[in-house]
Backbone as CSV, one residue per row, in Angstrom:
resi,resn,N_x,N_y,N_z,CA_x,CA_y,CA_z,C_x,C_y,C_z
1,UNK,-3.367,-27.034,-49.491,-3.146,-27.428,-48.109,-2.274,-26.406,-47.388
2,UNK,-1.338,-25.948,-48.003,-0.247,-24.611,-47.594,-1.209,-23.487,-47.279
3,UNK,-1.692,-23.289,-48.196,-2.739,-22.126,-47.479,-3.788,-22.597,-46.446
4,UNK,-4.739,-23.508,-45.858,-4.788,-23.611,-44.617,-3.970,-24.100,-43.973
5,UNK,-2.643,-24.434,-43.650,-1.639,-24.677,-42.683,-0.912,-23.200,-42.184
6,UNK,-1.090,-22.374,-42.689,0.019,-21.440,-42.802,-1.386,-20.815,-41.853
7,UNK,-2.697,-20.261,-42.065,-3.399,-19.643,-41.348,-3.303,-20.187,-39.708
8,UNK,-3.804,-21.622,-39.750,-3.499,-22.635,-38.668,-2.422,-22.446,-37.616
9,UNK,-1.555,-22.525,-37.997,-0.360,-22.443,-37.216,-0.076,-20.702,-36.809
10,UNK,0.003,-19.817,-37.600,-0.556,-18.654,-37.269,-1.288,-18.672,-35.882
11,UNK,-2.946,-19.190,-36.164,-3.705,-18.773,-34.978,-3.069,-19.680,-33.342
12,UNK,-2.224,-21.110,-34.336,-2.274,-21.382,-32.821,-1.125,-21.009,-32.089
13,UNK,-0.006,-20.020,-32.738,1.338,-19.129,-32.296,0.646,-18.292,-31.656
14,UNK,-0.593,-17.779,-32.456,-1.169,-16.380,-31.407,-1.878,-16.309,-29.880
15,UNK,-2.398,-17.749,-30.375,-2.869,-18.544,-28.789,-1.965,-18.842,-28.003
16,UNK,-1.138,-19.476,-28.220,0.061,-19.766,-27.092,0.396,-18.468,-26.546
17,UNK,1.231,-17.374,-27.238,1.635,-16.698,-27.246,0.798,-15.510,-25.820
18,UNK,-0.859,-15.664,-26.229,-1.615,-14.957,-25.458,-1.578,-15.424,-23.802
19,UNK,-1.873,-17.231,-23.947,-1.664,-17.753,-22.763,-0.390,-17.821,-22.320
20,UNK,0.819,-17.863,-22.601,1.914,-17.276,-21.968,2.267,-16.017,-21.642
21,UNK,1.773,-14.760,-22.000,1.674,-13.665,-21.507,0.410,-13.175,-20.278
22,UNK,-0.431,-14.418,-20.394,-1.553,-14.131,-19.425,-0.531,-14.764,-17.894
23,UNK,0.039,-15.776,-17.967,0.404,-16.291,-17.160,1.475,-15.789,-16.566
24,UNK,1.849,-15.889,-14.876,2.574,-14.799,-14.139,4.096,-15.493,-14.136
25,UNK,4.606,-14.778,-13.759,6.011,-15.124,-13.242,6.689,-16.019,-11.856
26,UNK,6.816,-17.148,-11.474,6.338,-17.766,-10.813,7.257,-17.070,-9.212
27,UNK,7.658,-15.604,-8.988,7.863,-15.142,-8.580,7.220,-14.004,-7.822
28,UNK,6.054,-13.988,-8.861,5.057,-12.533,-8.544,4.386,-13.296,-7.548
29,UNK,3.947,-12.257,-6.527,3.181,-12.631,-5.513,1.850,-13.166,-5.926
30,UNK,1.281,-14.036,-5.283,-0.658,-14.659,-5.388,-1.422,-14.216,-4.295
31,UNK,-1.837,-12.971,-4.553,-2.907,-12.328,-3.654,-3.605,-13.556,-2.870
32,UNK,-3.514,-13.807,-1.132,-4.378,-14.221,-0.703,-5.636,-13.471,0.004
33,UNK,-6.748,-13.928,-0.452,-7.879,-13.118,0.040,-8.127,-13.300,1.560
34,UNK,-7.932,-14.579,1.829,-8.212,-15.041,3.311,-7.326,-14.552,4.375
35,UNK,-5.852,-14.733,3.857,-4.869,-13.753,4.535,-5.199,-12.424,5.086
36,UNK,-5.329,-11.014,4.076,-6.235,-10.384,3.883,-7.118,-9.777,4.921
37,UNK,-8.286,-10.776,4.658,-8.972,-10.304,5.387,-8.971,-10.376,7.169
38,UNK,-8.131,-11.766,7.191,-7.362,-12.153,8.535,-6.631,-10.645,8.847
39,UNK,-5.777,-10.166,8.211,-4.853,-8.879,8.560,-5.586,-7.592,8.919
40,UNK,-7.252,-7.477,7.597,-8.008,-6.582,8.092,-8.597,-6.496,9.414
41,UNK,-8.897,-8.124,9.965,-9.609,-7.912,11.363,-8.712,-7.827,12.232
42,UNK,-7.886,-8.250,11.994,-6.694,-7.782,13.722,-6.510,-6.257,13.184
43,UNK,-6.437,-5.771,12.552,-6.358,-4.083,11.965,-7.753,-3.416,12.552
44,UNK,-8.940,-3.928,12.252,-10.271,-3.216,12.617,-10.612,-3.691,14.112
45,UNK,-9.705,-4.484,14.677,-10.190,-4.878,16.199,-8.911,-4.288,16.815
46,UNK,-8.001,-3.534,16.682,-7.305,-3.013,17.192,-7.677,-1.153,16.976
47,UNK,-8.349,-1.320,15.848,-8.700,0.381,15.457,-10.217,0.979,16.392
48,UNK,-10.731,-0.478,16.445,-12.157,0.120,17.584,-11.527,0.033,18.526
49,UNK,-11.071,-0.784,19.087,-10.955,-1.436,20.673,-9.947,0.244,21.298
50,UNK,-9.361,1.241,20.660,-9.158,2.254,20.743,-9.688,3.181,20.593
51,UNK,-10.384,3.322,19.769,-11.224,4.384,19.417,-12.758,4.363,19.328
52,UNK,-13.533,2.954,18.870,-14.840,3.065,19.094,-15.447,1.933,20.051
53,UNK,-14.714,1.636,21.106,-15.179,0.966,22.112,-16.751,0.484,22.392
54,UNK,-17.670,1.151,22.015,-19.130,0.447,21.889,-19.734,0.287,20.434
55,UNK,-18.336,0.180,19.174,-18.897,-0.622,18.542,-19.163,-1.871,18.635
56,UNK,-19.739,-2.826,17.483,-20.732,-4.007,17.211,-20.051,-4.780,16.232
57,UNK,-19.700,-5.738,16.746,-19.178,-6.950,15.586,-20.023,-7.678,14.738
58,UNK,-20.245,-7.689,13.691,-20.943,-7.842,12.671,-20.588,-9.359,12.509
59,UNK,-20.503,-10.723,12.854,-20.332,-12.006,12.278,-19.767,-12.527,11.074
60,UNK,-20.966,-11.952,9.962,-20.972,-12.468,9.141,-20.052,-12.012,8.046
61,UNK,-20.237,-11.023,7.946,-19.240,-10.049,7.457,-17.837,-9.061,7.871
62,UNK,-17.704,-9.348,9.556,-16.490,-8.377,9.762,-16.897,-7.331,9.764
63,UNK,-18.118,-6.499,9.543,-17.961,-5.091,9.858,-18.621,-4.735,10.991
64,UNK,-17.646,-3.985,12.126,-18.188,-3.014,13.130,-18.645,-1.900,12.693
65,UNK,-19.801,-2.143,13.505,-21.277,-0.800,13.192,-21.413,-0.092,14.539
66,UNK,-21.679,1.127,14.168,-22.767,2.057,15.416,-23.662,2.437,14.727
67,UNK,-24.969,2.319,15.702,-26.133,3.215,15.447,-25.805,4.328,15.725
68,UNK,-25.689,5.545,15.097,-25.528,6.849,15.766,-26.867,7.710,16.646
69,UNK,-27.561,7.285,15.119,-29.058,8.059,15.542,-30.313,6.580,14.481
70,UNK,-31.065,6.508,15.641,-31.797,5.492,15.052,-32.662,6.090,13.548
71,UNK,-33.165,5.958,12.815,-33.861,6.656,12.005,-35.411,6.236,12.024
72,UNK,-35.885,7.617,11.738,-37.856,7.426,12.098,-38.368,7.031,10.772
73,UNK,-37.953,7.318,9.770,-38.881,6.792,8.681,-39.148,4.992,8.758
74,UNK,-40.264,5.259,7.578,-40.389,3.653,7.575,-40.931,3.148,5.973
75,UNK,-39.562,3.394,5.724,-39.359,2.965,4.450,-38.914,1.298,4.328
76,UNK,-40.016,0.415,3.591,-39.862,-0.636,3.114,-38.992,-1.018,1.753
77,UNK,-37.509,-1.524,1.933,-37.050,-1.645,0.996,-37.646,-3.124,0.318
78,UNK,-37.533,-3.440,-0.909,-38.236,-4.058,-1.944,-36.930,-4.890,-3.175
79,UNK,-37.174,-6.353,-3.554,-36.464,-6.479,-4.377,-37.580,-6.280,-5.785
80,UNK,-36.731,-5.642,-6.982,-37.233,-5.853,-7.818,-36.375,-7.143,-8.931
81,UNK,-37.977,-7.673,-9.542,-37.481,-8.409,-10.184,-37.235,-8.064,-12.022
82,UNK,-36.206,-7.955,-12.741,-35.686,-7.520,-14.234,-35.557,-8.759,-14.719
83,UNK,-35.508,-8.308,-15.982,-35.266,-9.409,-17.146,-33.652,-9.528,-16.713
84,UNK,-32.687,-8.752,-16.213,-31.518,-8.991,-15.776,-30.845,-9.566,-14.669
85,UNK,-32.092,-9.717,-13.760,-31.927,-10.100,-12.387,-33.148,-9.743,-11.576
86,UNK,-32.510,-10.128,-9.899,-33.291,-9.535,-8.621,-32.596,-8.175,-8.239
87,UNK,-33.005,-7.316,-8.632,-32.173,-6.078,-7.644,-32.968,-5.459,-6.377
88,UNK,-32.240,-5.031,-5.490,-32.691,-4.607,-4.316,-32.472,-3.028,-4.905
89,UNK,-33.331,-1.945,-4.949,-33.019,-0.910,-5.599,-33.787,0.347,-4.842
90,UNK,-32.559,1.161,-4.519,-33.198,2.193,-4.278,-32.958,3.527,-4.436
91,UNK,-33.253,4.849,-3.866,-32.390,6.332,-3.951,-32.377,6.960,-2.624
92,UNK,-31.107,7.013,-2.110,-30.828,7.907,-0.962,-30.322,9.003,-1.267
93,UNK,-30.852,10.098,-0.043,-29.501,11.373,-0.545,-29.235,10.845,1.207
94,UNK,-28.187,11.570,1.176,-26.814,11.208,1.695,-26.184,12.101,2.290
95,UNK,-25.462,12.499,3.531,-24.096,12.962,4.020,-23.302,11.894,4.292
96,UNK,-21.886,11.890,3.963,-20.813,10.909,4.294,-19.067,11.282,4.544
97,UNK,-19.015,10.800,5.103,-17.369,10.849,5.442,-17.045,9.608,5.082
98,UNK,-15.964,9.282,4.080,-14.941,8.122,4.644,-13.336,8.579,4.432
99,UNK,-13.163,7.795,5.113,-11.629,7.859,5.978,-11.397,6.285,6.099
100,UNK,-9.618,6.619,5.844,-8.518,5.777,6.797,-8.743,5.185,7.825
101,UNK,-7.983,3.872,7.878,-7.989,3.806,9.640,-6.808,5.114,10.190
102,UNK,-6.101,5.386,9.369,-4.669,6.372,10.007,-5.331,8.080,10.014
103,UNK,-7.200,8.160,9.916,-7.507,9.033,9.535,-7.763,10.526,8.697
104,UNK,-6.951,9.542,7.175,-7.068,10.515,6.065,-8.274,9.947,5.773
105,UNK,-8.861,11.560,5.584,-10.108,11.586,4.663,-10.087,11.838,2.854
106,UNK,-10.846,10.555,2.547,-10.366,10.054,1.513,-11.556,10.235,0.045
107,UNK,-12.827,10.582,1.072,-13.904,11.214,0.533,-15.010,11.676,1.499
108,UNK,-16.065,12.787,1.256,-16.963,13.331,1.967,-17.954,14.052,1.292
109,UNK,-19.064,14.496,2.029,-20.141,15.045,1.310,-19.666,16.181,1.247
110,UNK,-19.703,17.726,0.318,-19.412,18.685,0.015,-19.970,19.538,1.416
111,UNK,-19.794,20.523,2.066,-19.809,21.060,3.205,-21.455,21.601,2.345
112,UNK,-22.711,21.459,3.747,-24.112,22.131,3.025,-24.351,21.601,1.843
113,UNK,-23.554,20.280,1.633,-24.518,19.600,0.093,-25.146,18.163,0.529
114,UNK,-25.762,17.870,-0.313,-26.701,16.426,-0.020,-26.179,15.423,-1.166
115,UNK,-26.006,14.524,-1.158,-25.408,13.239,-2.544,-26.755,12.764,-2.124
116,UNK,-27.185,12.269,-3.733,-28.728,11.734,-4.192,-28.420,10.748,-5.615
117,UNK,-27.778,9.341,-4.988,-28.003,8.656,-5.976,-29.054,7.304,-6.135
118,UNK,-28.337,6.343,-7.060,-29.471,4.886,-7.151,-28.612,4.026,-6.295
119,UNK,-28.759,3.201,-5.902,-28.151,2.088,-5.390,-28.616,0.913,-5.618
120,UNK,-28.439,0.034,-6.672,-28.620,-1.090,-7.249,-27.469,-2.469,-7.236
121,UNK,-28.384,-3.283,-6.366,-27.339,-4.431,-6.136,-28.392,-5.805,-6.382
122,UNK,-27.652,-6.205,-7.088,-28.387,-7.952,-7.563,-27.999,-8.906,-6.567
123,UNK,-28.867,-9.384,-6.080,-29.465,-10.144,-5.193,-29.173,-11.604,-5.535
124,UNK,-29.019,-11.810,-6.683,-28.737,-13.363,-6.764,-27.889,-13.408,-7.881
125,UNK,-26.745,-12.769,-7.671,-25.470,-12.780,-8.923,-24.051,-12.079,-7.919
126,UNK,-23.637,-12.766,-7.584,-21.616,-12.056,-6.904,-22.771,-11.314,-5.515
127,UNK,-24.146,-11.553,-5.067,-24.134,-10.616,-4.168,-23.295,-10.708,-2.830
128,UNK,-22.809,-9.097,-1.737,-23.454,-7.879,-2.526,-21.992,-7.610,-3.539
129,UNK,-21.774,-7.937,-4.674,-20.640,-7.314,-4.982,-21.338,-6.872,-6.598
130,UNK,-22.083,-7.525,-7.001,-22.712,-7.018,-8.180,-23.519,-6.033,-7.629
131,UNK,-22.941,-4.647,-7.527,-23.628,-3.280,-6.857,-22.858,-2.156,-7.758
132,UNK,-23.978,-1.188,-7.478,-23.744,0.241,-7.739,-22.577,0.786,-7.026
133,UNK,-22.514,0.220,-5.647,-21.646,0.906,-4.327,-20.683,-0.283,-3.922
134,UNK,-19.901,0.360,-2.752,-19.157,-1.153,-2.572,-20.131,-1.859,-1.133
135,UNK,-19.828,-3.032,-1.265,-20.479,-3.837,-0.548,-20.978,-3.471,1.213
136,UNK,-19.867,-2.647,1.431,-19.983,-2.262,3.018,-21.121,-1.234,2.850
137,UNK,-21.502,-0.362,2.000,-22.876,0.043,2.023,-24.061,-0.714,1.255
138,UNK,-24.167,-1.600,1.029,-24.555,-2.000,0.886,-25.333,-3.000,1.986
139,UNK,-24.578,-3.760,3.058,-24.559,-4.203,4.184,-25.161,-2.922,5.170
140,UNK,-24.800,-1.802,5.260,-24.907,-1.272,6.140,-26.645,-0.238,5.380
141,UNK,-26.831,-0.032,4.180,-28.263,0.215,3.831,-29.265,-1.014,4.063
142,UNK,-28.646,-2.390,3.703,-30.022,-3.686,3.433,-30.441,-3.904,4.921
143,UNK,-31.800,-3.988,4.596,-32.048,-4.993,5.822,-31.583,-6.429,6.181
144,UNK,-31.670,-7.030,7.166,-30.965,-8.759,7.924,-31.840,-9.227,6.464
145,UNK,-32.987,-9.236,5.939,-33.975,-10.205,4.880,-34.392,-9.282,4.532
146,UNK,-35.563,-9.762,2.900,-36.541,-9.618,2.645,-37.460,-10.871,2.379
147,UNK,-38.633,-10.755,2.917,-38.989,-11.951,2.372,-38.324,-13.329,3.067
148,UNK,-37.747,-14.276,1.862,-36.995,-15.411,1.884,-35.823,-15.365,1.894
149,UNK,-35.513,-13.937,1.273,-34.011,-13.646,1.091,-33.205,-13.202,1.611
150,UNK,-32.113,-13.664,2.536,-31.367,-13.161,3.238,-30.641,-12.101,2.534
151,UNK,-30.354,-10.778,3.044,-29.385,-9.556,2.705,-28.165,-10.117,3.499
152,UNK,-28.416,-10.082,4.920,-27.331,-9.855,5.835,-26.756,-8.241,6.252
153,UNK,-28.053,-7.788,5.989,-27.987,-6.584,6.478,-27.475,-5.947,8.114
154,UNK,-27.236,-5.139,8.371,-26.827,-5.033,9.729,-27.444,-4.570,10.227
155,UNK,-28.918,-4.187,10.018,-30.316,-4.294,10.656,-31.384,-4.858,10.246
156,UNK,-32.029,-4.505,11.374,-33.111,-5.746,11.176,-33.952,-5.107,9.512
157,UNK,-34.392,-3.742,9.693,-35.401,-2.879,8.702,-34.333,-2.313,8.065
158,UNK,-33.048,-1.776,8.051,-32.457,-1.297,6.871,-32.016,0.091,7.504
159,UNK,-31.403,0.806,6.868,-31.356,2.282,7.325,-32.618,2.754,6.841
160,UNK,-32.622,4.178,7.395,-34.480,4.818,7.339,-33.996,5.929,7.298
161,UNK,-34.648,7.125,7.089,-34.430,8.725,6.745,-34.286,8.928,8.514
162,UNK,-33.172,9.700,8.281,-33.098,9.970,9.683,-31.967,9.457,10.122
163,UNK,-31.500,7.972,9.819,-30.814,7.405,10.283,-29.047,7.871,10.071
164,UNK,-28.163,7.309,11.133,-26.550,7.714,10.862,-26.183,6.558,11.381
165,UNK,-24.964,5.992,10.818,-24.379,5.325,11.207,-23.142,5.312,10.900
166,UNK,-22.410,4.852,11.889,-20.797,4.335,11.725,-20.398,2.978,11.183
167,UNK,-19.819,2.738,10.262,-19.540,1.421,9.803,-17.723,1.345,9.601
168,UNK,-16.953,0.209,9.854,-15.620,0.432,9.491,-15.568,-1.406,9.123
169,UNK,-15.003,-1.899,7.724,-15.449,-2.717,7.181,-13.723,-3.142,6.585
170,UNK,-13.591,-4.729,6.906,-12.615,-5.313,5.776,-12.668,-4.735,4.431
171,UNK,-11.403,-4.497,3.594,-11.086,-4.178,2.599,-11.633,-4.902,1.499
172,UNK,-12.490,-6.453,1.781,-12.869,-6.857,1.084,-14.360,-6.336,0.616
173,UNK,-14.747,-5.876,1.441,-15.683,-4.962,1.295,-15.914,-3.355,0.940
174,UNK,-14.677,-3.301,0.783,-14.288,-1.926,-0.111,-14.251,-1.875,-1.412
175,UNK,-12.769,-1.364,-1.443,-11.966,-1.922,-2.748,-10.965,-2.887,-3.152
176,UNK,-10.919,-4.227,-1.673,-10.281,-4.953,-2.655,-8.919,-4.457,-2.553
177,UNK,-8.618,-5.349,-3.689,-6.725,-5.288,-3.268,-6.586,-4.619,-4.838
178,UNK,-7.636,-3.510,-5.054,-6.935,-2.504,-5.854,-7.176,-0.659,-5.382
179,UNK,-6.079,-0.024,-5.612,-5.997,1.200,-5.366,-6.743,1.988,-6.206
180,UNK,-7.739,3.044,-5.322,-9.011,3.693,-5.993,-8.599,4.924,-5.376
181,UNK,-7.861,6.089,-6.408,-7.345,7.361,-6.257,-6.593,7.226,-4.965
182,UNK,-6.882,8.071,-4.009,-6.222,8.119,-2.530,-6.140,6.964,-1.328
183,UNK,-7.273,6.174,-2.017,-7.412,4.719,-1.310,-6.480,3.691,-1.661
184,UNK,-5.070,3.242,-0.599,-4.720,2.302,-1.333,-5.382,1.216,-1.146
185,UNK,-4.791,0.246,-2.063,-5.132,-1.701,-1.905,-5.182,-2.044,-0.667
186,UNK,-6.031,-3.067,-0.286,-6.438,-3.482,0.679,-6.392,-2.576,1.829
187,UNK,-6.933,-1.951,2.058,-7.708,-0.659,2.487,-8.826,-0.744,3.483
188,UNK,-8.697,-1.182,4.853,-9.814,-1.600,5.368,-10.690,0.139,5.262
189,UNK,-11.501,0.254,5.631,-12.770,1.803,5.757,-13.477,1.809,6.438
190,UNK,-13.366,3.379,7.059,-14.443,3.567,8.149,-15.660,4.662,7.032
191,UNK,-16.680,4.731,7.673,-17.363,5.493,6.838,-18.468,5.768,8.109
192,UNK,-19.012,7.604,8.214,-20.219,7.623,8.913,-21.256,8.534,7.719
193,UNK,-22.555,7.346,7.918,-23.322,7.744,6.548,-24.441,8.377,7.426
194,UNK,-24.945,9.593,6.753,-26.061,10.100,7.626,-27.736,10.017,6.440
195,UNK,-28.615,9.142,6.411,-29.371,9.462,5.696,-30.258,10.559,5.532
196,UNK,-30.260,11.081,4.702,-31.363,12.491,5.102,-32.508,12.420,4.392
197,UNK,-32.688,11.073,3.797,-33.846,10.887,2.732,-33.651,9.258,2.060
198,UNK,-34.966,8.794,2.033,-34.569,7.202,0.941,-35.838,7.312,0.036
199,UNK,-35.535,6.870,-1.229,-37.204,6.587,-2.248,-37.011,5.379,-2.577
Protein backbone atom coordinates (compact mmCIF):
# COMPACT_ATOMS: atom_id res chain seq x y z
CA UNK A 1 0.00 0.00 0.00
CA UNK A 2 3.19 2.40 0.81
CA UNK A 3 4.28 2.01 -2.52
CA UNK A 4 1.09 3.22 -4.23
CA UNK A 5 0.55 6.02 -1.65
CA UNK A 6 3.90 7.43 -1.89
CA UNK A 7 3.51 7.62 -6.00
CA UNK A 8 -0.13 9.17 -5.30
CA UNK A 9 0.58 11.85 -3.23
CA UNK A 10 3.67 12.64 -5.29
CA UNK A 11 1.44 13.21 -8.43
CA UNK A 12 -1.10 15.07 -6.54
CA UNK A 13 1.88 17.66 -4.87
CA UNK A 14 2.86 17.99 -8.55
CA UNK A 15 -0.66 18.98 -9.57
CA UNK A 16 -1.31 21.44 -7.02
CA UNK A 17 1.88 22.74 -7.24
CA UNK A 18 1.37 23.28 -11.27
CA UNK A 19 -2.10 24.91 -10.64
CA UNK A 20 -0.71 27.29 -8.17
CA UNK A 21 2.00 28.46 -10.31
CA UNK A 22 -0.46 28.73 -13.29
CA UNK A 23 -2.48 31.02 -11.22
CA UNK A 24 -1.71 34.95 -11.03
CA UNK A 25 -1.08 37.16 -8.30
CA UNK A 26 -4.17 38.76 -7.36
CA UNK A 27 -2.37 42.00 -8.05
CA UNK A 28 -1.26 41.43 -11.68
CA UNK A 29 -3.31 43.20 -14.00
CA UNK A 30 -6.47 41.13 -16.15
CA UNK A 31 -6.10 42.21 -19.64
CA UNK A 32 -9.45 43.65 -20.70
CA UNK A 33 -10.14 43.02 -24.33
CA UNK A 34 -13.24 45.24 -24.53
CA UNK A 35 -11.45 48.08 -22.78
CA UNK A 36 -8.89 47.73 -25.42
CA UNK A 37 -10.47 47.85 -28.11
CA UNK A 38 -12.73 50.83 -26.72
CA UNK A 39 -9.10 52.75 -26.33
CA UNK A 40 -8.17 51.51 -29.94
CA UNK A 41 -11.23 53.31 -31.48
CA UNK A 42 -11.04 56.67 -29.81
CA UNK A 43 -7.11 56.19 -30.92
CA UNK A 44 -8.12 55.24 -34.74
CA UNK A 45 -10.97 57.97 -34.82
CA UNK A 46 -8.77 60.55 -33.67
CA UNK A 47 -5.75 59.26 -36.05
CA UNK A 48 -8.14 59.52 -39.33
CA UNK A 49 -10.28 62.34 -38.41
CA UNK A 50 -6.59 64.09 -38.82
CA UNK A 51 -5.03 62.55 -41.22
CA UNK A 52 -7.33 60.36 -43.43
CA UNK A 53 -10.46 62.31 -43.48
CA UNK A 54 -12.26 60.25 -46.39
CA UNK A 55 -11.65 57.20 -44.74
CA UNK A 56 -14.57 54.42 -44.16
CA UNK A 57 -15.75 52.99 -40.96
CA UNK A 58 -15.92 49.47 -41.15
CA UNK A 59 -18.98 48.39 -38.44
CA UNK A 60 -18.28 45.29 -37.87
CA UNK A 61 -14.92 45.18 -37.21
CA UNK A 62 -13.49 48.79 -36.44
CA UNK A 63 -11.35 49.02 -39.33
CA UNK A 64 -11.09 52.25 -41.46
CA UNK A 65 -10.43 51.49 -45.12
CA UNK A 66 -9.55 53.45 -48.40
CA UNK A 67 -9.85 52.27 -51.74
CA UNK A 68 -6.75 53.70 -53.17
CA UNK A 69 -6.96 52.24 -56.61
CA UNK A 70 -9.89 49.99 -57.42
CA UNK A 71 -8.41 46.73 -58.86
CA UNK A 72 -9.29 45.24 -62.54
CA UNK A 73 -8.75 41.68 -62.12
CA UNK A 74 -11.45 39.30 -61.47
CA UNK A 75 -10.32 36.89 -59.42
CA UNK A 76 -12.93 34.64 -57.64
CA UNK A 77 -11.83 33.80 -54.25
CA UNK A 78 -13.04 30.15 -53.20
CA UNK A 79 -13.36 28.24 -49.86
CA UNK A 80 -11.68 25.07 -49.86
CA UNK A 81 -12.90 22.30 -48.12
CA UNK A 82 -9.79 19.80 -45.99
CA UNK A 83 -9.98 17.01 -43.89
CA UNK A 84 -8.82 19.95 -41.41
CA UNK A 85 -11.32 22.43 -42.11
CA UNK A 86 -12.94 25.22 -44.55
CA UNK A 87 -10.07 27.40 -45.65
CA UNK A 88 -10.44 30.40 -47.73
CA UNK A 89 -6.96 30.05 -49.51
CA UNK A 90 -5.01 31.86 -51.59
CA UNK A 91 -1.42 33.50 -53.11
CA UNK A 92 -0.80 37.16 -53.45
CA UNK A 93 2.39 38.94 -54.22
CA UNK A 94 2.31 42.02 -52.56
CA UNK A 95 3.79 45.65 -51.86
CA UNK A 96 3.19 46.84 -48.21
CA UNK A 97 3.93 49.33 -45.68
CA UNK A 98 2.90 49.05 -42.09
CA UNK A 99 3.35 51.59 -39.62
CA UNK A 100 2.43 53.16 -36.25
CA UNK A 101 -0.20 55.38 -35.60
CA UNK A 102 3.00 57.78 -34.28
CA UNK A 103 4.35 56.77 -37.81
CA UNK A 104 7.20 54.32 -37.25
CA UNK A 105 7.55 52.03 -39.89
CA UNK A 106 7.51 48.82 -38.47
CA UNK A 107 7.58 46.70 -41.68
CA UNK A 108 7.59 47.10 -45.64
CA UNK A 109 8.12 45.55 -48.93
CA UNK A 110 11.95 45.64 -49.81
CA UNK A 111 12.42 48.80 -52.21
CA UNK A 112 11.80 47.01 -56.23
CA UNK A 113 10.78 43.68 -54.48
CA UNK A 114 7.39 41.85 -54.63
CA UNK A 115 6.29 39.47 -51.27
CA UNK A 116 4.51 36.22 -52.77
CA UNK A 117 2.98 34.25 -50.13
CA UNK A 118 -0.19 31.67 -49.11
CA UNK A 119 -2.76 33.09 -47.10
CA UNK A 120 -4.79 30.51 -45.37
CA UNK A 121 -7.55 31.23 -42.94
CA UNK A 122 -10.25 28.68 -41.63
CA UNK A 123 -13.47 29.72 -42.05
CA UNK A 124 -15.20 27.90 -39.40
CA UNK A 125 -12.60 27.61 -36.43
CA UNK A 126 -11.43 31.23 -34.20
CA UNK A 127 -12.32 32.84 -37.73
CA UNK A 128 -10.49 35.22 -39.01
CA UNK A 129 -7.95 34.47 -36.32
CA UNK A 130 -7.12 30.87 -37.29
CA UNK A 131 -4.92 32.51 -40.29
CA UNK A 132 -1.68 32.55 -41.92
CA UNK A 133 -1.78 36.59 -41.47
CA UNK A 134 -3.31 38.70 -38.88
CA UNK A 135 -6.87 39.22 -39.16
CA UNK A 136 -6.88 42.90 -40.53
CA UNK A 137 -5.62 41.33 -43.79
CA UNK A 138 -7.46 39.11 -43.82
CA UNK A 139 -10.67 41.43 -43.62
CA UNK A 140 -9.20 43.68 -45.92
CA UNK A 141 -8.24 40.56 -48.78
CA UNK A 142 -11.95 38.50 -48.14
CA UNK A 143 -14.79 39.36 -49.79
CA UNK A 144 -18.39 40.74 -47.58
CA UNK A 145 -19.42 36.43 -48.48
CA UNK A 146 -18.94 33.51 -50.26
CA UNK A 147 -21.67 31.63 -51.01
CA UNK A 148 -23.59 31.25 -47.50
CA UNK A 149 -20.69 32.30 -45.73
CA UNK A 150 -20.21 35.44 -44.40
CA UNK A 151 -16.27 36.73 -44.45
CA UNK A 152 -17.07 40.27 -43.48
CA UNK A 153 -14.88 41.33 -45.85
CA UNK A 154 -14.53 45.02 -46.58
CA UNK A 155 -15.60 44.47 -50.06
CA UNK A 156 -18.06 43.34 -51.76
CA UNK A 157 -15.49 40.89 -54.40
CA UNK A 158 -12.32 40.98 -52.28
CA UNK A 159 -9.14 42.73 -53.31
CA UNK A 160 -8.20 41.98 -57.15
CA UNK A 161 -4.69 42.43 -58.92
CA UNK A 162 -4.40 45.86 -59.27
CA UNK A 163 -5.94 46.76 -56.27
CA UNK A 164 -4.35 49.22 -53.10
CA UNK A 165 -5.67 49.89 -50.21
CA UNK A 166 -5.38 51.67 -46.92
CA UNK A 167 -6.52 49.86 -43.89
CA UNK A 168 -5.76 51.07 -40.10
CA UNK A 169 -7.33 48.39 -37.73
CA UNK A 170 -7.84 47.79 -33.72
CA UNK A 171 -5.00 45.99 -32.17
CA UNK A 172 -7.24 43.25 -31.86
CA UNK A 173 -6.80 42.65 -35.18
CA UNK A 174 -3.18 42.78 -35.18
CA UNK A 175 -1.21 41.53 -32.56
CA UNK A 176 -3.14 41.61 -29.67
CA UNK A 177 -1.84 42.57 -26.43
CA UNK A 178 1.48 40.91 -27.29
CA UNK A 179 4.69 42.65 -28.53
CA UNK A 180 5.90 41.38 -32.08
CA UNK A 181 9.67 42.78 -32.50
CA UNK A 182 9.14 46.68 -32.99
CA UNK A 183 5.37 46.38 -32.58
CA UNK A 184 4.38 46.96 -29.15
CA UNK A 185 1.15 45.32 -27.31
CA UNK A 186 -1.90 46.54 -28.19
CA UNK A 187 -0.79 48.23 -31.15
CA UNK A 188 -3.56 49.57 -33.19
CA UNK A 189 -2.00 49.43 -37.43
CA UNK A 190 -2.16 51.19 -40.35
CA UNK A 191 -1.09 49.24 -43.35
CA UNK A 192 -1.26 50.29 -47.33
CA UNK A 193 -1.31 46.91 -49.28
CA UNK A 194 -0.83 47.21 -53.01
CA UNK A 195 -1.77 43.93 -54.87
CA UNK A 196 0.25 43.28 -57.86
CA UNK A 197 -1.00 39.75 -58.43
CA UNK A 198 -3.56 36.98 -56.67
CA UNK A 199 -3.71 32.92 -57.64
Amino acid sequence: MKKLLSPLLMTIALVSLFFASCMKDDDSPVFDEYAQYKADSIALRGYVAKNFPEAVYHNETGIWYEILTEGQGDYEYKIVDTLNGKFLKFFPAVKYVGKLLNGTIFDQTDAGKIDTFEIRTNTAYQYPFASSIIPAWTFAFAPEKIGEVKLGGLTEKGLQKGSKVHIMAPSRYGYGNRAVGPIPANSPLDFVIEVVDIK
